[in-house]
C-alpha positions as CSV (number, residue, x, y, z in Angstrom):
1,X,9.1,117.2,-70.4
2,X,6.8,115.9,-67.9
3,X,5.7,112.7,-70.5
4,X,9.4,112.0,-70.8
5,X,9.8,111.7,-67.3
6,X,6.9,109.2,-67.0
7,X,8.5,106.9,-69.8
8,X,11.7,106.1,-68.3
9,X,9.8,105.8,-64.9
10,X,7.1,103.1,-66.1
11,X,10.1,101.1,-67.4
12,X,12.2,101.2,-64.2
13,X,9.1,99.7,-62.5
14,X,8.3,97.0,-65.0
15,X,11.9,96.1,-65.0
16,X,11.8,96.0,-61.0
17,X,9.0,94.1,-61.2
18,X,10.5,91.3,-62.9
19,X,13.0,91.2,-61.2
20,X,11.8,90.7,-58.2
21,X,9.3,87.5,-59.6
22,X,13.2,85.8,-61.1
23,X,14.5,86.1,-57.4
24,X,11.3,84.4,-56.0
25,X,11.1,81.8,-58.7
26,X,15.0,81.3,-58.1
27,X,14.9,81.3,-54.3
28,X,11.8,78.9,-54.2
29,X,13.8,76.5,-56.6
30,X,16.6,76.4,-54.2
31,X,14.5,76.1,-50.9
32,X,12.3,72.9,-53.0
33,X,15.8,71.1,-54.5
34,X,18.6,71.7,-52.2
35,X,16.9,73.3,-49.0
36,X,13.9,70.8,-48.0
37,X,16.0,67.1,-48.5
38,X,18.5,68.4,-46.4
39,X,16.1,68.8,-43.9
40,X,13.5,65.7,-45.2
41,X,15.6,63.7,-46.8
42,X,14.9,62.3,-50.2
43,X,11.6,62.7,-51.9
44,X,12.1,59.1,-53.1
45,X,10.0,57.2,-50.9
46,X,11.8,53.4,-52.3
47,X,14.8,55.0,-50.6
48,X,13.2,55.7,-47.7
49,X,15.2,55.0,-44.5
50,X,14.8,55.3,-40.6
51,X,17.1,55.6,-37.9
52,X,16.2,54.1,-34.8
53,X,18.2,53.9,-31.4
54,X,20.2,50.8,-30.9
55,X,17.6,49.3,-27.8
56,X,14.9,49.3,-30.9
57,X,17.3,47.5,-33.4
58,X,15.3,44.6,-34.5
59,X,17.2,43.7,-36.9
60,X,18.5,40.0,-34.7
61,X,14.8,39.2,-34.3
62,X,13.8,39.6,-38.3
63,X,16.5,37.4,-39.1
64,X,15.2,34.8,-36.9
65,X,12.8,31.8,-37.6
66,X,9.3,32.0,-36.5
67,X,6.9,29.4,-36.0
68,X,5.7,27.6,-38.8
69,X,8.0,29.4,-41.1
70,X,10.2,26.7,-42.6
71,X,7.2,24.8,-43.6
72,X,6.6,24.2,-47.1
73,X,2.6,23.9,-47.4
74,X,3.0,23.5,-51.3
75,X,4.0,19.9,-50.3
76,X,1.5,19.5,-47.9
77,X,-1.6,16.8,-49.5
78,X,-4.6,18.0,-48.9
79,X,-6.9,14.6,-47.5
80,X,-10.0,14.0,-49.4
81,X,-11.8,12.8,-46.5
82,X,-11.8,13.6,-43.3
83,X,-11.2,10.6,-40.9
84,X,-13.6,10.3,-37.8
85,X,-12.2,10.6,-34.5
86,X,-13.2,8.7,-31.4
87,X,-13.0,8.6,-27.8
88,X,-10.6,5.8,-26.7
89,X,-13.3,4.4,-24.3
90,X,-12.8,1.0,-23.1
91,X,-15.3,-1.5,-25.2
92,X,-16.1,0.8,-27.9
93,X,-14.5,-0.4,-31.2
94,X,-16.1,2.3,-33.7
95,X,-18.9,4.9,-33.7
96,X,-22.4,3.9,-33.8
97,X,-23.9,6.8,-36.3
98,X,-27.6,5.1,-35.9
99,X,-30.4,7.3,-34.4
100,X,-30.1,7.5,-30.9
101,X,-32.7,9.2,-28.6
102,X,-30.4,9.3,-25.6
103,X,-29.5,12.9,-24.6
104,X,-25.9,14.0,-25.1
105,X,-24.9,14.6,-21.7
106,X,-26.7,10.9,-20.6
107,X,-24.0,9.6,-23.5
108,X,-20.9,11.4,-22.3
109,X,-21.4,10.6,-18.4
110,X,-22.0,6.6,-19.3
111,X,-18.2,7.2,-21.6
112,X,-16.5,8.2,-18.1
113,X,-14.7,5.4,-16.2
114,X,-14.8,6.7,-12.4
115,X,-11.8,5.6,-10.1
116,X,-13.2,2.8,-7.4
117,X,-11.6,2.2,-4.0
118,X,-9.6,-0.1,-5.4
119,X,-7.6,1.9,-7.4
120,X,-6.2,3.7,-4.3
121,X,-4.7,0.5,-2.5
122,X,-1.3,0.9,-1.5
123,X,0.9,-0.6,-4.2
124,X,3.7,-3.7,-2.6
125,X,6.6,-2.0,-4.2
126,X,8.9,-4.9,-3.7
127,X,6.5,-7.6,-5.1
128,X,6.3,-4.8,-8.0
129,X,10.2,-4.7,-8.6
130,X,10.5,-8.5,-7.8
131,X,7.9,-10.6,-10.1
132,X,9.3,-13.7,-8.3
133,X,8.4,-12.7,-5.2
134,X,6.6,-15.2,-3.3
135,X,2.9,-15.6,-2.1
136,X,2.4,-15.1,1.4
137,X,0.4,-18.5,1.0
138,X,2.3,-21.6,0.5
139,X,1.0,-23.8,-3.0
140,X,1.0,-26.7,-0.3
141,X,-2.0,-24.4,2.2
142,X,0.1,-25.3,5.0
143,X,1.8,-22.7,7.2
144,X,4.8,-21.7,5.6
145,X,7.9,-20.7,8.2
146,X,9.3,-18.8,5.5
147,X,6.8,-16.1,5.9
148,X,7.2,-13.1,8.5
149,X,4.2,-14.4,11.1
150,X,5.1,-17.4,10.9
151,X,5.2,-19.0,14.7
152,X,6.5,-22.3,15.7
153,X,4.4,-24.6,16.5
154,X,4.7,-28.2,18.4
155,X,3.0,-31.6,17.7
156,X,-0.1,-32.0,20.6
157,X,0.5,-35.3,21.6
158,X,-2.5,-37.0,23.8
159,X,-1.7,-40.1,25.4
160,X,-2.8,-43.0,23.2
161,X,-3.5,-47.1,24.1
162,X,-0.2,-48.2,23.4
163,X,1.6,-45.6,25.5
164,X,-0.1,-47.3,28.7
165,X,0.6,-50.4,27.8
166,X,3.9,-50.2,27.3
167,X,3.7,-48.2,30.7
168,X,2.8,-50.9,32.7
169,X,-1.2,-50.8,32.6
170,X,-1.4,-54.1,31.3
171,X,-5.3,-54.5,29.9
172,X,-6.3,-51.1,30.3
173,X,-8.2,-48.6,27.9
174,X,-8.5,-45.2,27.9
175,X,-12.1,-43.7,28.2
176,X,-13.2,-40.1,28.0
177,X,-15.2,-38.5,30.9
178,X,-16.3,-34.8,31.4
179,X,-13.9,-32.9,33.8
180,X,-17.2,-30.7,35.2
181,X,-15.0,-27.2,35.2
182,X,-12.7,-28.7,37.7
183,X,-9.0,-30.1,37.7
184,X,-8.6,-33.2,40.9
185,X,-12.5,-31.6,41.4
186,X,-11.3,-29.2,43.8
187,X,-9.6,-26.7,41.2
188,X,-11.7,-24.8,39.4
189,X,-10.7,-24.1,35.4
190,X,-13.9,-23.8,33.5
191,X,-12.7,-19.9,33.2
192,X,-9.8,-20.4,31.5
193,X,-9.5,-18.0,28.2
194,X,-8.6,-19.9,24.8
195,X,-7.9,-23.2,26.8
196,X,-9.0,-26.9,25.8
197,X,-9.3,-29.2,28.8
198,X,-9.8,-33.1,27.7
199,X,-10.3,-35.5,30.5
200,X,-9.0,-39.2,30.1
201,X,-9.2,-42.2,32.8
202,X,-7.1,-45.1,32.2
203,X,-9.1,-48.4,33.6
204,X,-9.9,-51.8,33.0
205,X,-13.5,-53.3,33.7
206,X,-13.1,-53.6,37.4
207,X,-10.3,-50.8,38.3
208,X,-9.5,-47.2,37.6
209,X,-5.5,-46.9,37.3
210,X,-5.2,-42.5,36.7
211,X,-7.0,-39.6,35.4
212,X,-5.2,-37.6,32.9
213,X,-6.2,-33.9,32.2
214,X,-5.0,-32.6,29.3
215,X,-4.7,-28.5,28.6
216,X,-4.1,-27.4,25.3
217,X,-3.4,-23.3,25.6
218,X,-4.3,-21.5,22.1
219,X,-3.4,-18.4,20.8
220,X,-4.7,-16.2,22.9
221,X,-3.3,-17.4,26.2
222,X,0.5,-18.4,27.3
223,X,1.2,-22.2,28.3
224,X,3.1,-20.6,31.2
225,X,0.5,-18.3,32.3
226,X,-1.5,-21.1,32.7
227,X,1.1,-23.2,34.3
228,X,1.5,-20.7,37.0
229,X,-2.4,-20.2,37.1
230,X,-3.0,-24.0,38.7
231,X,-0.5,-23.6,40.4
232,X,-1.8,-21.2,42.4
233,X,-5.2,-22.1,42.5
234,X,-4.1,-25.2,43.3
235,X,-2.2,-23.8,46.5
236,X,-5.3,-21.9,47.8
237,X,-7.2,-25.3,48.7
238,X,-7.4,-26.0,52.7
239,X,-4.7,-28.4,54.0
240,X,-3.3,-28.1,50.5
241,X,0.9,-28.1,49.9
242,X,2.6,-27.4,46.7
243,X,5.8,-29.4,46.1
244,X,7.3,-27.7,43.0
245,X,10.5,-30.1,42.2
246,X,10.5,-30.2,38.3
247,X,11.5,-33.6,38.2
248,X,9.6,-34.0,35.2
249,X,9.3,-32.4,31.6
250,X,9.6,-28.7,31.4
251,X,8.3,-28.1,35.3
252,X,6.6,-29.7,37.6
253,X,4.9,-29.8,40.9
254,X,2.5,-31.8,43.3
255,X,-0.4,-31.0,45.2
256,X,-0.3,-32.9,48.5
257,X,-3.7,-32.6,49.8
258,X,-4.0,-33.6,53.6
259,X,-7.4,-34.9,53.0
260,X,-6.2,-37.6,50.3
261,X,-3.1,-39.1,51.4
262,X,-3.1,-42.1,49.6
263,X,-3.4,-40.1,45.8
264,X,-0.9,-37.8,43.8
265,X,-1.4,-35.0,42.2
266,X,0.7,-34.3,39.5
267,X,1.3,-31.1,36.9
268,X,3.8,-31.2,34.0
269,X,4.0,-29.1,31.0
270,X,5.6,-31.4,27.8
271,X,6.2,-28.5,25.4
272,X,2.8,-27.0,24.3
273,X,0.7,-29.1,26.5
274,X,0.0,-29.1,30.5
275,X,-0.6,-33.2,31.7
276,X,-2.4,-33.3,35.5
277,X,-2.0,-36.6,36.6
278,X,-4.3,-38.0,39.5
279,X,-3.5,-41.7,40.8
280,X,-2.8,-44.2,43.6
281,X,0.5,-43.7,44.9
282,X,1.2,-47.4,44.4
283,X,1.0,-46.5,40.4
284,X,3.8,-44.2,40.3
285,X,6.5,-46.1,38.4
286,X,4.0,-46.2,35.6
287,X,2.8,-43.0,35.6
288,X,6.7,-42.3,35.3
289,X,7.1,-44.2,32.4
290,X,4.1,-43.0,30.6
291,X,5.6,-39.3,30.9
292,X,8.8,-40.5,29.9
293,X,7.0,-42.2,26.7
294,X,5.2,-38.4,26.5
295,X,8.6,-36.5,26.7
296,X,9.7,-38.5,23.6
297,X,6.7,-37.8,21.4
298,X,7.5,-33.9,21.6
């Protein structure tokens, strides 16, 4: 009775047994095929797919061309030779490929062309945007009064042979004679700045008629400055009166010295000269006419 219980019992447990392995076989089928792609997704990596967040979406930037993308290098030709390349230095046509013992660096500096001073002079911009714009320098190389420092000028008229004769010197000749630093020798002048004195006596062989001084003022001085400066000089001399009446040319004045009575001493200034005039009274009407004849020269 005991063996029979055994039998049915043994059975029961093999059965139970086998069971239990179906379930697990069953269950782990389910948890491969259904469970894990729910979880994983799809096995099937070709299929794979990610979601990202819509800030990562690069989808606008793959669509897009990148550089170099659009080229077709199966058209491109390759070149058989390559082509030599040189520096574009001024006087160098091609490249010497001689031997040369001169170092590299001693090659490259000698290639550099350094800026001089001349390169930095201050451009004229409207003689750049004109090209007809004129040369400071007349074609004639005479002062041109077209130009900006331009200044006026008047003719220097000396007194000449004919003027005197037509004044009334009949038979005179003019001579030159050294004026000594003095004007009527009591005036002194030799320190006058940019001024050319030139002393003249009209005479014939037996008589002096007048002494003409002659000022010529340059650049550096002004034609009334030096009016006004023998004037006043001429003022300072003992038993000296100035008689400033500007009866002739521009102005005029005598020096009546008390000490020569019987001479005159005459000033004018004819445009860009200063006449003195020294003479006998008694030659006055000439004198007259030759600064009437002077007047019409300027």
């Amino acid at each position: 009775m005991f063996v029979s219980f055994l039998v049915p019992m043994r059975k029961f447990t093999i059965f139970t047994v086998i069971l239990t392995i179906v379930i697990l076989v069953v269950v782990a089928e389910l948890f491969v095929n259904d469970y894990l792609p729910r979880i994983f997704g799809s096995a099937d990596v070709s299929n794979l797919e990610f979601s990202l967040p819509d800030s990562l979406n690069l989808s606008d930037n793959t669509e897009s061309n990148m550089l170099g993308a659009d080229i077709d290098y199966s058209n491109i030709n390759e070149p058989e030779k390559y082509e030599e390349i040189t520096l574009g230095v001024s006087g160098i046509d091609s490249v010497d490929n001689s031997e040369d013992t001169e170092p590299e660096d001693a090659k490259i500096e000698d290639s550099l062309i350094l800026p001089t001073d001349n390169d930095f002079l201050p451009i004229n911009n409207e003689k750049q945007q004109n090209p007809n714009y004129p040369e400071a320098v007349s074609s004639t190389g005479l002062p041109d009064f077209e130009d900006e420092n331009f200044s006026s000028f008047s003719r220097n008229v000396y007194i000449r042979e004919d003027m005197i004769k037509s004044a009334g010197f009949i038979g005179a000749y003019l001579e030159k004679e050294p004026h000594n630093g003095f004007l009527f020798k009591t005036i002194y002048i030799d320190d006058l700045i940019d001024v050319e004195v030139q002393k003249t006596v009209i005479r014939t062989e037996d008589s002096l008629f007048a002494k003409v001084y002659t000022f010529k003022i340059g650049p550096m001085s002004s034609i009334n400055e030096i009016y006004e400066v023998l004037k006043m000089r001429a003022a300072e001399g003992l038993n000296v009166e100035i008689n400033e009446n500007n009866e002739f040319g521009n102005n005029s004045f005598f020096m009546n010295d008390a000490r020569r009575q019987e001479v005159a001493f005459l000033s004018v200034r004819l445009g860009s000269l200063i006449y003195s005039f020294s003479y006998p009274k008694e030659y006055h009407s000439q004198i007259k006419n030759l600064i009437t004849l002077l007047d019409l020269e300027f």
